[in-house]
N, C-alpha and C positions, 0 to 999 in steps of 0.2 A: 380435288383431293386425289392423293397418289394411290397409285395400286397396294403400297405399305400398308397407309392406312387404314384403307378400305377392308384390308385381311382384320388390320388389328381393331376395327370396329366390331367386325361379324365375330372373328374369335371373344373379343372380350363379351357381347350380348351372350354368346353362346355359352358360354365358360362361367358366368355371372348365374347363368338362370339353372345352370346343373349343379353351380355347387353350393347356391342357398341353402337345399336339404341338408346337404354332408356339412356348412357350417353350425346350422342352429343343431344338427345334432351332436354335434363335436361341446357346445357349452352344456348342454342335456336336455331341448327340445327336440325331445324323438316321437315318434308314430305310437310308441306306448304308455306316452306321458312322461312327465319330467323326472327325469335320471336320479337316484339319491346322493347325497353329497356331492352335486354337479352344480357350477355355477348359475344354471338355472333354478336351484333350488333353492341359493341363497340368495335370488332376483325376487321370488314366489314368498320365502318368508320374509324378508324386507317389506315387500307391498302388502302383505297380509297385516305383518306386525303396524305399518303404517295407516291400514283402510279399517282397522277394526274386528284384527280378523278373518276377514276377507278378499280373497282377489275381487277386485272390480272387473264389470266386464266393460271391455273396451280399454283395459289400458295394457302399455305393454308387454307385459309378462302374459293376458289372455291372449294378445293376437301373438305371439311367437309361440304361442304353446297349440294354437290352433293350424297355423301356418307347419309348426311339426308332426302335427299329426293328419293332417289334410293334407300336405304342399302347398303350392303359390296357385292363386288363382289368377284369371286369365288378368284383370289390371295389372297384379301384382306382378306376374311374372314379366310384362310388357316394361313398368317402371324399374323392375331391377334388373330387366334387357337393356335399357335405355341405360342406366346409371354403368352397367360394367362395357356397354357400348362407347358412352363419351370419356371415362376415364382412359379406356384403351386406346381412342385416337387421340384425346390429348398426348398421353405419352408417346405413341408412334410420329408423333406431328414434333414433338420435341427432342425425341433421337435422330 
């Protein structure tokens, strides 16, 4: 693996795991709970209108709403190091 690469590994792990937060808060998974008229809100009444009313817990709309108001915990932050890690050297490896 070339020295390219190797940058565009570490930057993309790195770059991957700091901007989780600033993505899911950008749809309206924030730290204060989900944003009004944010696409997260019409992810939250979809699954509500779908479960009966209610968010389920364990499905996606709980874990991105927990992951915005927590952050990534130490797996998660390892797998979405890993997933912005191999995209980057894929691409570095194909330019």
């Amino acid at each position: 693996m070339g020295l390219l690469t190797c940058i565009a590994v570490a930057a993309g792990a790195t770059g991957s795991v700091a901007l989780a937060p600033v993505a899911l808060g950008a749809i309206g998974f924030t730290s204060a709970g989900i944003a009004v008229s944010s696409y997260a809100a019409s992810m939250m009444s979809a699954a509500a209108v779908a479960n009966g009313g209610g968010v389920a817990a364990g499905s996606l709309v709980a874990i991105l709403q927990s992951v915005g108001m927590a952050g990534l915990s130490g797996p998660a932050s390892a797998a979405v190091a890993g997933a912005g890690g191999t995209v980057a050297g894929i691409i570095a490896a194909l330019v």
